[in-house]
C-alpha positions as CSV (number, residue, x, y, z in Angstrom):
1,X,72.6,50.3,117.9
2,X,70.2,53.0,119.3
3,X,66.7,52.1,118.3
4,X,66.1,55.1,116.1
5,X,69.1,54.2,113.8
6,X,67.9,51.0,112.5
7,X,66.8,51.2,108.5
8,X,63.3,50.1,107.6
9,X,61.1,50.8,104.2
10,X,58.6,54.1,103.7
11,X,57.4,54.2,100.8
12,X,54.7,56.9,99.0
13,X,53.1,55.7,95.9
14,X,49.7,56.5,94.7
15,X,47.4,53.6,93.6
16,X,44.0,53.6,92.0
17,X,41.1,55.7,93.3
18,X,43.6,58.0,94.6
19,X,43.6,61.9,93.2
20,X,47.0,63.3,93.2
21,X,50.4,63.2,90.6
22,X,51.7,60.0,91.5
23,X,50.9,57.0,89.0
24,X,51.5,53.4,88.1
25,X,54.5,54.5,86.5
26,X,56.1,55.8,89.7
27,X,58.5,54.0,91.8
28,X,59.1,54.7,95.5
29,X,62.1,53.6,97.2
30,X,63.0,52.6,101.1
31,X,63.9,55.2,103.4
32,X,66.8,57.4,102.9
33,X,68.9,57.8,105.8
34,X,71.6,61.2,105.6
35,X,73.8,62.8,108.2
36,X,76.8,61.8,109.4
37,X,78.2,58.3,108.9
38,X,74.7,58.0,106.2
39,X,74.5,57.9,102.9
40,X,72.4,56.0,100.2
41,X,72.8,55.1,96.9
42,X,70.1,54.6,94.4
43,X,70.0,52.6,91.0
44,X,66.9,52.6,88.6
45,X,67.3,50.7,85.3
46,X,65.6,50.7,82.3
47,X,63.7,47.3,81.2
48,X,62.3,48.6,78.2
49,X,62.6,49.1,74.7
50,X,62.6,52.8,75.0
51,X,64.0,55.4,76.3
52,X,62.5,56.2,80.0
53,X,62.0,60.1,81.2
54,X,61.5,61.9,84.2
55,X,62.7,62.9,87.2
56,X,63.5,61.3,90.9
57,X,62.7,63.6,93.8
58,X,63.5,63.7,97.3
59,X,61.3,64.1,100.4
60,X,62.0,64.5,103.8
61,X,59.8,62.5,106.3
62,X,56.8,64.9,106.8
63,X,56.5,64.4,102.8
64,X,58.1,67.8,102.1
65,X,60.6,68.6,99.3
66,X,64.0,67.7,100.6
67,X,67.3,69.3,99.4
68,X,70.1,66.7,99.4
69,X,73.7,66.8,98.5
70,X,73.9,65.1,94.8
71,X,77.4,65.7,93.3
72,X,78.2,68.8,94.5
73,X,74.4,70.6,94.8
74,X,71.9,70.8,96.8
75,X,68.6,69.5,95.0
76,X,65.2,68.2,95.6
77,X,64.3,67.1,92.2
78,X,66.9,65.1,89.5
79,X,65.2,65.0,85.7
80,X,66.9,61.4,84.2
81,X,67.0,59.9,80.8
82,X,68.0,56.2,80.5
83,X,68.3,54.5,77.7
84,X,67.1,51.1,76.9
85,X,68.9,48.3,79.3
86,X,71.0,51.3,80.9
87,X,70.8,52.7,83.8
88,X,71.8,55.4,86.2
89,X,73.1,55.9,90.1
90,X,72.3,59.1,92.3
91,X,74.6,59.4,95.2
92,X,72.8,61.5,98.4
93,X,74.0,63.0,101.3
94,X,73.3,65.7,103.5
95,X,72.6,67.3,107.1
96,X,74.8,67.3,110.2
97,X,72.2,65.2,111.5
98,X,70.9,62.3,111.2
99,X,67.6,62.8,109.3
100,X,65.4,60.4,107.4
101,X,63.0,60.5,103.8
102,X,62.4,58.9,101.0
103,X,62.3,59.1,96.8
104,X,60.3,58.6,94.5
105,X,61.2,58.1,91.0
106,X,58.4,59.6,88.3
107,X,58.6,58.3,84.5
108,X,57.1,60.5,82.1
109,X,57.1,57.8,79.7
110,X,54.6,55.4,77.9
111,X,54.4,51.9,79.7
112,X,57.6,52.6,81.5
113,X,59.3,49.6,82.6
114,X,61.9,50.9,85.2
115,X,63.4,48.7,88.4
116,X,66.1,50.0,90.9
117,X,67.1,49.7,94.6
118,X,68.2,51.9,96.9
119,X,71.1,50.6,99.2
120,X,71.3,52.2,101.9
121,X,74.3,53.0,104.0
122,X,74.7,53.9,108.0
123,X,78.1,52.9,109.9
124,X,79.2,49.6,109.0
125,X,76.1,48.3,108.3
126,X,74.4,47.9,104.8
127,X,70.9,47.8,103.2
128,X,69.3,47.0,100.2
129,X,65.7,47.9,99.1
130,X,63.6,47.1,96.5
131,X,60.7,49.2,95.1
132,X,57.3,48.1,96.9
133,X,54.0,48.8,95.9
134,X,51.2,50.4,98.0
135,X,48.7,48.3,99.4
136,X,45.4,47.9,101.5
137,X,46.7,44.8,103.2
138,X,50.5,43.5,103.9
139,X,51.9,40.4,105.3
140,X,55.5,40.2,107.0
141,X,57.5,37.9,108.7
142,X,57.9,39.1,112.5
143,X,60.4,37.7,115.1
144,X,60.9,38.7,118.9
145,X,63.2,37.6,121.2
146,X,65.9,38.8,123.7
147,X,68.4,38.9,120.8
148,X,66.3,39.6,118.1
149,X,63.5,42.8,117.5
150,X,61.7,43.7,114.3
151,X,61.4,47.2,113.2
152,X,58.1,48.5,111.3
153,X,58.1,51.5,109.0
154,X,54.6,52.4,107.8
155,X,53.3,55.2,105.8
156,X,49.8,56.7,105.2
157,X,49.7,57.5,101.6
158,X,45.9,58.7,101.2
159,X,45.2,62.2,101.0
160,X,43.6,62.4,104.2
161,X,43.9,61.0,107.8
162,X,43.8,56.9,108.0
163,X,44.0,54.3,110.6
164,X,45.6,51.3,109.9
165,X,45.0,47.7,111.9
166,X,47.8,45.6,113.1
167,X,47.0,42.1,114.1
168,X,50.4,39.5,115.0
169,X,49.3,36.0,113.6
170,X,50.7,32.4,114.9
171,X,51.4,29.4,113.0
172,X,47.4,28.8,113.2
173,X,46.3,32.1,112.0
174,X,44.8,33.2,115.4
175,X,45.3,36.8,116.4
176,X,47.5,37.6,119.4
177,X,48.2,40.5,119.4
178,X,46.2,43.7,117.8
179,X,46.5,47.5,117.3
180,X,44.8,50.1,115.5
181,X,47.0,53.2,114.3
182,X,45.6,56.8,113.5
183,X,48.3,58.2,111.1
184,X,47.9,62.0,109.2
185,X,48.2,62.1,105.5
186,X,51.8,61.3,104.1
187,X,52.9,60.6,107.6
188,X,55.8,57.7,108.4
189,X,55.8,56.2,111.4
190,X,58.9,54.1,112.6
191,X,58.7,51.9,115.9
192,X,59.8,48.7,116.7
193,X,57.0,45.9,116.8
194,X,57.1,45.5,120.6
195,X,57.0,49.3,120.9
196,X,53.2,49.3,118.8
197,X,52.0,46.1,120.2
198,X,52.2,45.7,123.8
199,X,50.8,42.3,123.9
200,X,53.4,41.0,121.9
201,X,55.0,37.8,123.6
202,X,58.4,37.9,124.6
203,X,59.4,35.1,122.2
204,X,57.8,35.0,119.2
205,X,58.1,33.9,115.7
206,X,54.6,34.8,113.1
207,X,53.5,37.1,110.4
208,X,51.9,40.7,110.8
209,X,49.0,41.5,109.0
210,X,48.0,45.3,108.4
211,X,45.1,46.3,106.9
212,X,43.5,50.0,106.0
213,X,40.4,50.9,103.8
214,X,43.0,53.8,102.2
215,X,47.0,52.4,100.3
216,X,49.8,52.2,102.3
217,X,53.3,50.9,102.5
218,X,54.7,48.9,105.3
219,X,58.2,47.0,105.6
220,X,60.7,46.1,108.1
221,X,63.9,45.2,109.3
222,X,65.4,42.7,111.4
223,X,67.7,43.9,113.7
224,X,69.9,41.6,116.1
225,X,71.7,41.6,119.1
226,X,75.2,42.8,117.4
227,X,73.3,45.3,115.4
228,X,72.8,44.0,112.1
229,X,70.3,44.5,109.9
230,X,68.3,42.7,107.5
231,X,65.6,43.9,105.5
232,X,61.8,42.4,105.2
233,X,60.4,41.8,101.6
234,X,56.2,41.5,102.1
235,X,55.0,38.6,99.7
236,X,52.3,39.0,97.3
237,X,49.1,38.1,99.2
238,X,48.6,35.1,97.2
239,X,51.7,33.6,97.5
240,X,50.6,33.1,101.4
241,X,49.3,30.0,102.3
242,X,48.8,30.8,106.2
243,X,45.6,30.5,107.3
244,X,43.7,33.7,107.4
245,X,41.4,34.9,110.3
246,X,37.3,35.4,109.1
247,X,37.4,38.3,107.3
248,X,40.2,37.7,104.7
249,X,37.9,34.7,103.2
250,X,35.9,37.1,101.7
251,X,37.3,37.6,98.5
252,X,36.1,40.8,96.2
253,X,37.1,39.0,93.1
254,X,35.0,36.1,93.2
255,X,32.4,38.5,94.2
256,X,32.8,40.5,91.5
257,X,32.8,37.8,89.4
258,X,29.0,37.2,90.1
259,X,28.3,40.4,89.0
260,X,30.0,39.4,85.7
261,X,27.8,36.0,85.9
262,X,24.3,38.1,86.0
263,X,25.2,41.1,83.7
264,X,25.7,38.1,81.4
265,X,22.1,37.7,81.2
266,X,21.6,41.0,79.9
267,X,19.9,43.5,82.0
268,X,16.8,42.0,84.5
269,X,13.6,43.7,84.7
270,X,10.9,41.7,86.5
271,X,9.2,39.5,84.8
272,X,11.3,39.1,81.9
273,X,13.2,36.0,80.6
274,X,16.6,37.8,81.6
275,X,15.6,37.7,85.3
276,X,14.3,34.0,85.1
277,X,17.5,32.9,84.1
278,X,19.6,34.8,86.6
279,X,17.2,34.0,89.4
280,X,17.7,30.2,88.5
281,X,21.5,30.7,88.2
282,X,21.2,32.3,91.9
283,X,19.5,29.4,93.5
284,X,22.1,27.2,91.4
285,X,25.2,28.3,92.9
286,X,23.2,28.9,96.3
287,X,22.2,24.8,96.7
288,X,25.7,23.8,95.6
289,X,26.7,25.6,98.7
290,X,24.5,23.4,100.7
291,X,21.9,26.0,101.3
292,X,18.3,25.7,101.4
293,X,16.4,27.3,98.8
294,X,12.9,28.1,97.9
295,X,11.1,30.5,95.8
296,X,8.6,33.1,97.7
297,X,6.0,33.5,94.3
298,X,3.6,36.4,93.7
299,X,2.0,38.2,90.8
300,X,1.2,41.4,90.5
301,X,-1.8,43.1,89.1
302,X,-0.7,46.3,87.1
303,X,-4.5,46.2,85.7
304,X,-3.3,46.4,82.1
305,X,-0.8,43.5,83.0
306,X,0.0,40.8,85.4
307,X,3.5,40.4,86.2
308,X,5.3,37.4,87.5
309,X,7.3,38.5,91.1
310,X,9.9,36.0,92.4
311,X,11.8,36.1,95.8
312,X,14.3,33.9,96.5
313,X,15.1,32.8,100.0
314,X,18.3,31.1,101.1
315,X,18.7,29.3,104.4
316,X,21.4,28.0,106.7
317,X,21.1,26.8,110.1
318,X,18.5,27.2,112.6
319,X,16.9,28.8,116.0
320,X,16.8,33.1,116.1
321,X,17.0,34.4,112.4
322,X,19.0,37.4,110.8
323,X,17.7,38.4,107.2
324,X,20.7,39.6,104.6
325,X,19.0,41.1,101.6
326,X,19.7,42.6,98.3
327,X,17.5,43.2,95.4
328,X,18.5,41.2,91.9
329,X,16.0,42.9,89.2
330,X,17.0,45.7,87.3
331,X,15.4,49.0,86.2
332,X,13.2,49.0,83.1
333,X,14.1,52.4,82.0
334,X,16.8,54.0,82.0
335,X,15.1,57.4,82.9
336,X,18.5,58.7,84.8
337,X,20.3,58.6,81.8
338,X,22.5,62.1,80.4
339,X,21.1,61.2,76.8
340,X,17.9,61.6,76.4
341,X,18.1,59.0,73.3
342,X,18.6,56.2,75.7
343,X,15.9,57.2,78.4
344,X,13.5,53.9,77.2
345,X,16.5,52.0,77.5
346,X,16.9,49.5,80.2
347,X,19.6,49.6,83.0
348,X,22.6,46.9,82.7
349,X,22.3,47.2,86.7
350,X,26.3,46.3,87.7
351,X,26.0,48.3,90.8
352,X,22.0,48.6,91.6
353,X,20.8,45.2,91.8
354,X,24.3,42.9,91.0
355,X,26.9,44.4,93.3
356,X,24.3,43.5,96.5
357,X,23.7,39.9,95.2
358,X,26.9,39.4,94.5
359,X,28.2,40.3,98.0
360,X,25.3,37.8,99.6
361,X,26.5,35.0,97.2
362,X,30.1,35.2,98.1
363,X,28.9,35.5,101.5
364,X,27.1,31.9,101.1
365,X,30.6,30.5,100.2
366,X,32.6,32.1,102.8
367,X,29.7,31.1,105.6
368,X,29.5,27.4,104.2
369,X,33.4,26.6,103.8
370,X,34.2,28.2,107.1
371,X,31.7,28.7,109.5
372,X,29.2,26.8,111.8
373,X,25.7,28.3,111.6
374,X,24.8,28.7,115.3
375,X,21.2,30.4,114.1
376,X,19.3,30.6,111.3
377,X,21.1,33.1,108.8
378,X,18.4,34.2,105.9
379,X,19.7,35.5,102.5
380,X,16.9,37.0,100.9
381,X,17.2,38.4,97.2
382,X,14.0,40.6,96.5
383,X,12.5,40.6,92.9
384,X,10.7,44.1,92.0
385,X,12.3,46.7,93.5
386,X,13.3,49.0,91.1
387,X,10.6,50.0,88.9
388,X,9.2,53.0,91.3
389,X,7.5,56.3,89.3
390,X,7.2,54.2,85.9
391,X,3.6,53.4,85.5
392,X,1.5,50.7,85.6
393,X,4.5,49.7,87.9
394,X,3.0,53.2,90.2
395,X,-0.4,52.4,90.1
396,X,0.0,49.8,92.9
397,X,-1.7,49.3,96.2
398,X,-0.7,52.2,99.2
399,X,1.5,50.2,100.9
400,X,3.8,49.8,97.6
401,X,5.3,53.0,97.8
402,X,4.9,54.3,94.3
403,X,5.7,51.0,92.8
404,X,9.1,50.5,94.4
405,X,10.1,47.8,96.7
406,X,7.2,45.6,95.7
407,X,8.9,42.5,96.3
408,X,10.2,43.2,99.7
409,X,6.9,44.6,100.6
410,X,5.4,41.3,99.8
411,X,7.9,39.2,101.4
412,X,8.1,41.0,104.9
413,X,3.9,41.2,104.9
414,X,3.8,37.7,104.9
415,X,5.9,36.9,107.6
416,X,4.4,35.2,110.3
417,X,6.5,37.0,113.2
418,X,4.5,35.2,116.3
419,X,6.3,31.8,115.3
420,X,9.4,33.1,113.9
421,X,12.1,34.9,115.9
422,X,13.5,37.3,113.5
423,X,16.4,39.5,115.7
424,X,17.2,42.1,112.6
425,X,17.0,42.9,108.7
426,X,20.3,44.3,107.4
427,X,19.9,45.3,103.4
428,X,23.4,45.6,100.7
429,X,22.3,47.8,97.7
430,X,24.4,49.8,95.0
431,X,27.5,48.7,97.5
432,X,30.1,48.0,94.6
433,X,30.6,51.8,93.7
434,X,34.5,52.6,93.0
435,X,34.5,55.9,95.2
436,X,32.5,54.2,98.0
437,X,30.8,56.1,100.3
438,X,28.2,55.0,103.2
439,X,26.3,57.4,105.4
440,X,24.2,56.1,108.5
441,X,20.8,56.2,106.7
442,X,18.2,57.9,108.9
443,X,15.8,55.2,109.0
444,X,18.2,52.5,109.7
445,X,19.1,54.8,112.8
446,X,15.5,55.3,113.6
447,X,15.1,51.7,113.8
448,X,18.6,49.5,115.1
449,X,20.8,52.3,116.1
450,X,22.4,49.8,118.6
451,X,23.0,47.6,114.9
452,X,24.5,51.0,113.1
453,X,26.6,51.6,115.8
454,X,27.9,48.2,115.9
455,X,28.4,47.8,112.1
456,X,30.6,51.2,111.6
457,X,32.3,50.3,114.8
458,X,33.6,47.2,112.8
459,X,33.8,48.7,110.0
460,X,36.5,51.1,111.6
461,X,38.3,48.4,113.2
462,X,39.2,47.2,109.8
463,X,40.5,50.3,108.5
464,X,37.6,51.1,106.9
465,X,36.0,54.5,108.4
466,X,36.8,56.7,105.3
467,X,34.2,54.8,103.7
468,X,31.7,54.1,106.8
469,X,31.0,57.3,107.7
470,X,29.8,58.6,110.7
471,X,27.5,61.0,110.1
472,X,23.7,60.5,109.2
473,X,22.7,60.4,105.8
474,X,19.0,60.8,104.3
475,X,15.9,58.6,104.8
476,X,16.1,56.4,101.5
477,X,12.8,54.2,100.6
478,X,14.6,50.6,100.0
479,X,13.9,46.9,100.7
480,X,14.8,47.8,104.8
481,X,11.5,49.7,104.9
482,X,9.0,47.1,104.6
483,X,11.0,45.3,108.0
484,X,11.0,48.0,109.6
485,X,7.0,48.7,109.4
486,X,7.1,45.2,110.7
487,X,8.8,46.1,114.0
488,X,12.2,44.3,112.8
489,X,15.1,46.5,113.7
490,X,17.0,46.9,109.8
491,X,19.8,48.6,108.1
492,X,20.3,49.9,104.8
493,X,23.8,49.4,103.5
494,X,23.7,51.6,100.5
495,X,25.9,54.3,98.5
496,X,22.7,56.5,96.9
497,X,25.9,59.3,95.6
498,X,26.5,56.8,92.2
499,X,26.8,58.9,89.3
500,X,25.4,56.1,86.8
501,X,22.4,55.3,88.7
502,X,19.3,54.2,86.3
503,X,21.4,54.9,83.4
504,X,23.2,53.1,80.4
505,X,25.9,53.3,82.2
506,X,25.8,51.4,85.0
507,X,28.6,48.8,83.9
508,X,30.7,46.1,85.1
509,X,33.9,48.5,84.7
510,X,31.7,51.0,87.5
511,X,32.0,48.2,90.0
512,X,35.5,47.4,92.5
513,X,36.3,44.3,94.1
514,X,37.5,46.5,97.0
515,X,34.3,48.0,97.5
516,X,32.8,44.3,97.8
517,X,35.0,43.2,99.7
518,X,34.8,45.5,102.3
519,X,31.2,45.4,102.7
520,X,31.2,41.8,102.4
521,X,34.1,42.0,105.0
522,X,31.9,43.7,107.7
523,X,29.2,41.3,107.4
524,X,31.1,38.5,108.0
525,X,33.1,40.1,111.3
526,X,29.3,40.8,112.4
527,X,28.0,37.5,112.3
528,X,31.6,36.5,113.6
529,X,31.3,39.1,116.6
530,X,27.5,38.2,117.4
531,X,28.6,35.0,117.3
532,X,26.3,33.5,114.4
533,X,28.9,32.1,113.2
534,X,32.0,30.6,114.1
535,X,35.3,29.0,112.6
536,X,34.8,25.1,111.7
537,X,37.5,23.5,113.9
């Protein structure tokens, strides 16, 4: 069988964070095949208790509306209405040649509970699809041998141009083959495996992994040497028990779920109770890690008022030192806020001061069940650094900066840098934001563009340059700052375009496990790729 005739899965369905008039409630289906000696035949059945609405549509492989024979008419769009436990079957065909698409099936209906599969038929051979949802990240079997290849079918289903990684795993997780696709919006693409990855051995048995920071679907087919087929399902991520390279450890949920652990405190200006507790939580879960922690202790004269500042400083192996940092005290005021009744308000701080602790925590974890430390790696969560333009907090010594970043400030003065070796500074703040965005701020350019270079460069290896972009952003007065005066090359991580910043609003439901894990993601491929760190054998 020529290799363009063998069936394989495309499938367009719009997920979360997408903009657009696919939803939840819409199923997509493998590709259609129709021409001559094609047909397909698809099923969708109702599984609940009312009846489902809507209509199935047809698209050609450029994403277009695409007329196909149903019955005896052409039509690009079928309305349906199935009744609870029934079902219904469309029969396609069309074209004198062979062509390709796909379908997607749209309730209009309230917590729609519809299933189906499209079988699809082309010569003698037969098959059957399920409906597959769209995903960052997919794992499939692949096989290669002289009698047996495996087909791919991917498509990009973001709204805009994506590339999407593909790494070929062993039995041991390790990589050995690798390729990074650039793929238009709503675009298929249909190659066999040894077609996209040109290292692939000869004779292989493994898994693919592919990975993008935008949703797509990927599925294939086995074909062998008589030319027949048989169709790849793609587990659910957690039904996988292979061992996953560095950067899959990361996990967005339990990072998120440190967020949840400090909002529970309430919000955490400095100096208050709420903060004490959350700082003590922090160094908690950092020593059960087998970190060491110590406290770096100051107070501040306000005049009026002496306040209580407390960095903590986490610390794991030894020799040259990298500093991770995020801030962990909250805004006293909520002076961002839309209603003026909640100005004197303080600020729940999900996003601007949990989401960059909460990436350095689940950092700790990854790095201590994992990795080797081959230097010293420094997590540093400053106290006091977002309480700038609110007086006393602004009547503070010059090199405060209108009263924010005092912590940092404080920290970074007293470093002794003729004993200590420290190579750079990178900073995660306001990083958990759902519509993620992350400019090359200027001063981080100023100061490590070698390090800003390198870190969007990984970044877009994993699929992730739609939200590291490259273009330079503003010069943003944040904990990097004080390093930087120090001489210490630094980068600020940070997504300033939040719309609930210093408000009420600034919410656990405002934060994505996505967005955590990405950034977290990055970090640990730079440690991996500077070789800070490696796997534990």
């Amino acid at each position: 069988m020529p290799c363009g005739r063998w069936v394989a899965v495309f499938l367009a369905i719009l997920s979360l964070g997408m903009t657009g008039a696919f939803s939840q409630s819409t199923l997509v289906f493998p590709q259609l095949v129709e021409g001559p000696g094609a047909s397909s035949f698809l099923v969708v059945m109702n599984a609940g208790w009312v009846e489902d609405t809507g209509q199935i549509e047809f698209f050609d492989s450029a994403g277009r509306p695409w007329g196909l024979i149903v019955g005896d008419t052409q039509r690009s769009v079928i309305s349906y209405n199935i009744a609870p436990g029934g079902f219904t079957v469309v029969e396609t065909s069309g074209g004198d040649s062979l062509s390709s698409g796909y379908v997607l099936v749209r309730s209009e209906t309230e917590e729609s509970r519809l299933a189906g599969t499209l079988r699809v038929l082309l010569g003698d051979q037969e098959v059957v699809f399920l409906d597959a949802p769209a995903r960052r990240e997919y794992l499939i079997f692949i096989e290669q041998s002289d009698s047996v290849r495996t087909g791919l079918a991917i498509v990009n289903l973001a709204s805009e141009e994506s590339t999407i990684r593909l790494e070929v795993l062993n039995d041991l997780g390790e990589v050995l083959a690798q390729q990074t696709l650039s793929m238009d919006a709503g675009h298929q693409l249909a190659r066999f495996a040894d077609q996209l990855l040109v290292d692939l051995p000869r004779s292989f048995q493994g898994v693919l992994r592919a990975s993008s920071g935008q949703v797509f679907s990927l599925l294939g087919v086995l074909q062998d040497s008589t030319g027949a087929l048989r169709s790849l399902a793609a587990p659910r991520l957690e039904e996988v028990r292979l061992p996953m390279p560095g950067p899959e450890l990361f996990s967005g949920e339990l990072a998120l779920q440190h967020v949840a652990d400090q909002l529970a405190h309430g919000a955490r200006p400095t100096g208050s109770s709420e903060i004490l507790k959350a700082g003590d939580e922090i160094q908690s879960k950092l020593r059960s890690l087998g970190w060491t922690v110590e406290q770096d202790l100051h107070t501040l004269d306000l005049g009026s008022i002496q306040i209580p500042v407390r960095n903590l400083v986490a610390r794991s192996g030894e020799g040259p030192t990298v500093i991770l940092g995020a801030h962990y005290d909250t805004r006293i005021w909520a002076d961002r806020d839309p209603d003026p009744a909640l100005r004197e308000q303080r600020v729940p701080g999900a996003n601007d001061g949990g989401s960059g602790t909460a990436v350095l925590l689940e950092l700790a974890r990854v790095i201590s069940d994992h990795y080797v430390v081959n230097r010293e790696i420094r997590l540093v969560f400053f106290d006091a650094e977002d309480n700038g333009n609110i007086e006393p907090w602004s009547l503070r010594p010059e090199s405060l900066v209108g009263g924010w970043i005092i912590g940092s400030s404080l920290y970074a003065a007293n470093l002794d840098l003729e004993s200590e070796d420290i190579q750079f500074m990178i900073l995660v703040d306001m990083v958990g934001d759902m519509n993620q965005r992350f400019p090359q701020e200027a001063a981080s350019r100023a100061s490590a563009a070698d390090l800003v270079e390198e870190i969007w460069d990984i970044a877009a290896s994993l699929g992730f340059e739609d939200v590291f972009l490259v273009q330079p952003g503003s010069a943003i007065v944040d904990d990097h700052r004080p390093f930087i005066d120090r001489g210490i090359p630094a980068v600020d991580l940070i997504d300033l375009d939040y719309p609930f910043w210093h408000t009420t609003q600034d919410t656990l439901d405002k934060v994505s496990a996505e967005s955590l894990e990405r950034v977290g993601r990055v970090l640990q491929s730079l440690l991996v790729q500077k070789e800070i760190i490696e796997r534990k054998k």
